[in-house]
N, C-alpha and C positions, 0 to 999 in steps of 0.2 A: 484534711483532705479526704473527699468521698471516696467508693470504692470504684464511683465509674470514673473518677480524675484518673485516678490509678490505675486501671486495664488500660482507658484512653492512652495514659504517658508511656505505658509496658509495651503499648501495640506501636505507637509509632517510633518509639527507639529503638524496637527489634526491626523495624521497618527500615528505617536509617542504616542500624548497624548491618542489613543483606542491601541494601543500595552499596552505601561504602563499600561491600564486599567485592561488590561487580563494578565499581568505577575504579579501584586500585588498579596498578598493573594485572595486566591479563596471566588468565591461565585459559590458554586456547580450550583445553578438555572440556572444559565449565560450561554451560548454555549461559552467555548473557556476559561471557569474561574476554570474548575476543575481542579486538582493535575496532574502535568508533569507526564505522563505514562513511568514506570520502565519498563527494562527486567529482565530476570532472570535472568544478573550477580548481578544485580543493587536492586533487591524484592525479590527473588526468585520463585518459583511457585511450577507445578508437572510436575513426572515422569512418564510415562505410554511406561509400554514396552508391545508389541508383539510380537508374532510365527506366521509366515505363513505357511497354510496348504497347502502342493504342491500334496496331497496324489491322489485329484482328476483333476488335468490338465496332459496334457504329451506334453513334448515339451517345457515346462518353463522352464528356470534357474533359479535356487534361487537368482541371481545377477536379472535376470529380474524381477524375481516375487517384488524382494525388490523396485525396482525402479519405478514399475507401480504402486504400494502399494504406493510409499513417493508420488508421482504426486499427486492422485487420494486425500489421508490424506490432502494433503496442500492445495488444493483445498475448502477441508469441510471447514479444520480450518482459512481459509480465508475469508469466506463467514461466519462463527460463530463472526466474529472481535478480533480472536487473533490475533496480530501484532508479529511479532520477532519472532515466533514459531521456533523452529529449529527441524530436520523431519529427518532422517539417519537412514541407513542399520546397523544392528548389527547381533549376531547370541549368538542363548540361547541354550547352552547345543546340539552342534552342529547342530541344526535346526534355520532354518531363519527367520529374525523378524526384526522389524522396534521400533526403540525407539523415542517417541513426546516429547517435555518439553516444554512446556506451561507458561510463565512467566504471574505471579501473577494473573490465574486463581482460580476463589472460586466455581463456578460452575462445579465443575469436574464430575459428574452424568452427565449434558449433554454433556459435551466435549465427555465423553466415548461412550456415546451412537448414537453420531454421527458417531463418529472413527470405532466403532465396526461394523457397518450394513454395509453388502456386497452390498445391493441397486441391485441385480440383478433382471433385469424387462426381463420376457418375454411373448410374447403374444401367447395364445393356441386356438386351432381350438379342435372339435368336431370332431374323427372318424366315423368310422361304427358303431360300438359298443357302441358310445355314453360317450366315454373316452373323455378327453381333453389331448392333445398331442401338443408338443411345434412344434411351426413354424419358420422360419430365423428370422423372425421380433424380433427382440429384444431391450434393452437399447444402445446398440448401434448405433442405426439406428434415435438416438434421437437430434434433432438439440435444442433442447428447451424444459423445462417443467415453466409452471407460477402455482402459489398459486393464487386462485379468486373463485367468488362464482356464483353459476348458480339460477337462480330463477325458476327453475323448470319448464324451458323452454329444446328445443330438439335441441342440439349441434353436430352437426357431424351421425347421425343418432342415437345416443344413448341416451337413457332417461335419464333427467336430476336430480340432486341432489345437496346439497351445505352441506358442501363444496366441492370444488371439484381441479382437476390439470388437467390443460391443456397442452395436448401434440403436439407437433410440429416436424414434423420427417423431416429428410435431403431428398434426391431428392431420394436416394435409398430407404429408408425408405416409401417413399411417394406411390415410384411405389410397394410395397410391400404390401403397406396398401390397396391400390385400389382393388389390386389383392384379396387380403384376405377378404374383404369385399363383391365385387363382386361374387368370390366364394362360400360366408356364408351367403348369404339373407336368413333371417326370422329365422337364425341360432343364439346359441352364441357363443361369442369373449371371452375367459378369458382373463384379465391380470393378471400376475404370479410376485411377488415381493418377494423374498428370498422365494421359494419355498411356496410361502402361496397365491390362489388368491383372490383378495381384490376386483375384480369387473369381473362379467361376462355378459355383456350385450347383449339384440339381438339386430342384425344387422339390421334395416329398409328399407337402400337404399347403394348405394353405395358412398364410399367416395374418393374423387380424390385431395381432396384439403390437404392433408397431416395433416389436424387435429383430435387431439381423444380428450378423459376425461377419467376420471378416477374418479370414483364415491364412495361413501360410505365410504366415511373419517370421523373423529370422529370430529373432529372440523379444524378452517382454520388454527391452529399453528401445526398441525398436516398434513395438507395438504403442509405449507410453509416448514414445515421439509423435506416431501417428494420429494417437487422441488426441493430442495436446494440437496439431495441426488443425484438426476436423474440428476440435471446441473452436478455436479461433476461427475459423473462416478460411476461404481459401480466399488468395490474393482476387482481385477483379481485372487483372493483366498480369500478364509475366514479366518480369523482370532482371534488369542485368547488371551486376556488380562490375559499375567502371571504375571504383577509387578506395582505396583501403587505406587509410593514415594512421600511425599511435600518435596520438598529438599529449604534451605534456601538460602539466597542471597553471592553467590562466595566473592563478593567482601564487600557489607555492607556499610551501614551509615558515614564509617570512609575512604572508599577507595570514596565515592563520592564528600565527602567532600574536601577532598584532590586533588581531580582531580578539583576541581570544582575553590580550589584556587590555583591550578599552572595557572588553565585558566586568571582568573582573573592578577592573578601576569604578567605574559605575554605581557597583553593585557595594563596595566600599563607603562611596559614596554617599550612597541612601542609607545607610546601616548606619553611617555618623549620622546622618541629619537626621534620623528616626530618632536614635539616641538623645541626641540636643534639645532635640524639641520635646519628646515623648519622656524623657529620662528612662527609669525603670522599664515602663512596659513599651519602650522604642527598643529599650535591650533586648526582653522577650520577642519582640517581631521580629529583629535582628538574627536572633537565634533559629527562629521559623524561618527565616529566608534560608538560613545557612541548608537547613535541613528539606527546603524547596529544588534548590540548585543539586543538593546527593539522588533526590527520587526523582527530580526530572532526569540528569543523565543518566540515570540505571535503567529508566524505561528507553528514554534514546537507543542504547545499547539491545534493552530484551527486546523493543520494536520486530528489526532494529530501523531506526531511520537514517537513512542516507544522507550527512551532512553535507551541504555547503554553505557559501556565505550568506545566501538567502535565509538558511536555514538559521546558523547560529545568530541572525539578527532577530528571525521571528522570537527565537530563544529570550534572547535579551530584553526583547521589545514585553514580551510577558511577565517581566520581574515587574514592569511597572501596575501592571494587575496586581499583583501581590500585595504590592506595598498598597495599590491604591483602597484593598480592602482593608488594610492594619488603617488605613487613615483617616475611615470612615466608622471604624467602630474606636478608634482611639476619641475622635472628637464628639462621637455619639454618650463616650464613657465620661467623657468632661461635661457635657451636659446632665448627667446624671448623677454626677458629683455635686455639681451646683446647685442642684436641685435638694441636697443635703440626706440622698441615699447613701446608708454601708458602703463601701466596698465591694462585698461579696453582689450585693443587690445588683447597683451599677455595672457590674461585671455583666450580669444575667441579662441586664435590660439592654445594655450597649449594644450584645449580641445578636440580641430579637428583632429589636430595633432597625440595625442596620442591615441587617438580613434582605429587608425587603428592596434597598437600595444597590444591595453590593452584587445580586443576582440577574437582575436586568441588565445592567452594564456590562457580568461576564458573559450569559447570553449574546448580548450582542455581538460582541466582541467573536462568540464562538462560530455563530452564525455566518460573520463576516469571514473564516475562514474557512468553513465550509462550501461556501461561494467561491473563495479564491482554489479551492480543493478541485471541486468540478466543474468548477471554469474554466481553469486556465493549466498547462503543460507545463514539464519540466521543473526549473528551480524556484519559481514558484510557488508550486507547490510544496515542498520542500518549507519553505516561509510558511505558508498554511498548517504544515502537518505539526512542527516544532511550537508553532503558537499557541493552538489548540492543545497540546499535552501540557504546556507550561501553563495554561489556563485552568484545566481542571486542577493540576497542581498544586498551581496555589489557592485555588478555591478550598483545598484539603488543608492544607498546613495553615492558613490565614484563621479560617473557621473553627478547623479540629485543632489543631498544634496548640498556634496562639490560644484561644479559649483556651483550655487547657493547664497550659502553663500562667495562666492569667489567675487560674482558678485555684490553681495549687499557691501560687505567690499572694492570693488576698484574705485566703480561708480565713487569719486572726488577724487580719487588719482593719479595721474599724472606718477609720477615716485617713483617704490619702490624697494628695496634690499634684494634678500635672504641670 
């Protein structure tokens, strides 16, 4: 046994034994030790449905309104850390509306009150008269807002306060800002946010460098709400919470359970029939599987990803990657047996060999859920995301592991028989 078999076999058992660490029973304190994250086939959660009010744009379609509505939604509810959210067009008593379901959300006061707020910013000038009157300059025009705090120092020509958000406008925004500024010396600027304005500062000097604030926030989780609105967008109609449900889990305790030992049975399965056919080094794959299954759900877990049954099928469905590369460097090594190479040689060659085979096919494979990733919503994805991690997985344990243990098992064997 060489010295790099040896760190190789030292690095993935330490590897193993902090997987094992984090799939045992939890220790909530731990990063990576809490309870595997349910969806809401798998926990259930809530329902929240909306209507869009088309009453004040012209020129929407309710197919549009609905789809700038789910963007803008999944956007919030991505940045709040719900996982698996599922976000769709529906319609209430022939008006249009967007229905959210939130798996195994307890917080649903903020979920709603995020979902709800149309976050329209716009920025107002001072007429003749002494009115404040809206300018192009809007949330739109926004490349960026940050949550942070000012020490009551002078940012951008405007007096300072904490907490506060900082605005960053795009290149159009920027030349807008300049313009408005320079126009407004020793003037003030409102900013306007769902028709209420929350800051009106005077202008001191002019500003060219595309940055503002936004002052007299009540505190900084109040300010990180508000970036977090401004990054996302503001809705393209306002909207009104007709229906709120906790709905319970589709499938239940008894459908995971079940899913959970087909997976198992399966994977039993292939491990004999690797065995039988493969003998010895069907055992060693065997063993790599085993050790495939502990670091795919320890990263599940440090992800973390949001399981459900899409999910733990994508899971399962990637053991067959696994095994498919043990099956193309095992028949690659019988060739190279017959060919009346060592042991150790055939080992070497199997490996190279098959390499070029066994990489195209994961690619592919990865690629195709990549596609299914930013293609397609909800659970879904989920099948996507689990596939792909079980893919590189076993790309690591099939090529490192196996190799590996293949290499320590052949060192003094000379001549052997599959």
């Amino acid at each position: 046994m060489n010295n790099r078999s040896v760190w190789a076999l030292i690095a993935v058992l330490v590897l193993t034994a902090l997987a094992i660490f984090l799939v045992l029973p939890n220790t909530p304190s731990l990063p990576g030790r809490e309870n595997m994250k349910l969806g809401l086939d798998l926990k259930g959660g809530v329902q929240l449905t909306y209507t869009l009010d088309l009453s004040a744009t012209e020129g929407t379609t309710p197919a549009q309104a609905k789809q700038e509505a789910i963007n803008v939604i999944e956007k919030r509810i991505n940045k709040l850390g719900v996982a698996e959210a599922i976000i769709q067009g529906t319609d209430i008593d022939n008006k249009p509306g967007v229905m959210v379901e939130l798996p195994g959300v307890s917080d649903t006061a903020t979920a709603k009150d995020l979902i709800g707020q149309t976050a329209q910013l716009v920025f107002k000038k001072l007429d003749e008269e002494g009115n404040f009157v809206a300018t192009e300059l809007t949330g739109a025009n926004l490349k960026s807002a940050k949550a942070t705090f000012n020490q009551g120092s002078q940012t951008g020509g405007f007096s300072g306060a904490e907490p506060i958000v900082e605005l960053t406008f795009n290149e159009e925004g920027t030349r807008q800002f300049a313009e408005l500024t320079r126009e407004n010396l020793q003037k003030q600027l409102a900013i306007e946010l769902d028709d209420e304005i929350i800051s009106a500062p005077t202008v001191q000097t002019e500003i060219k460098d595309g940055h503002a604030i936004i002052t007299g926030i009540g505190n900084i989780e109040d300010a990180k709400e508000l970036a977090l609105l401004l990054n996302a967008g503001a809705l393209p109609v306002p909207i009104t919470l007709v229906a709120e449900n906790n709905i319970g889990a589709t499938l239940g305790q008894e459908s995971i359970e079940d899913s959970l030992l087909a997976g198992i049975l399966g994977i039993i399965l292939v491990a004999v029939f690797m065995i039988i056919y493969y003998r010895k080094a069907g055992l060693l794959a065997s063993i790599a599987l085993f050790v495939y299954l502990i670091l795919s759900i320890a990263i599940f877990k440090l992800v973390p990803v949001t399981m459900t049954l899409a999910g733990i099928a994508g899971f399962i469905f990637s053991v067959g990657a696994a095994v498919d590369a043990n099956v193309l460097i095992f028949e690659r090594f019988k060739e190279e047996l017959r060919k009346g190479k060592e042991t150790h040689n055939a080992i070497e060659e199997s490996f190279q060999r098959s390499w070029s085979s066994i990489w195209p096919s994961n690619m592919a494979s990865i690629i195709t859920a990549v596609v299914l990733y930013y293609g397609t919503t909800g659970m879904v994805r989920g099948f996507a995301v689990t596939l792909a991690i079980g893919i590189f997985v076993s790309l690591f344990t099939s090529v490192t592991f196996t190799r590996t243990l293949m290499r320590i098992w052949g060192k003094n064997i000379k001549r052997v028989t599959l």
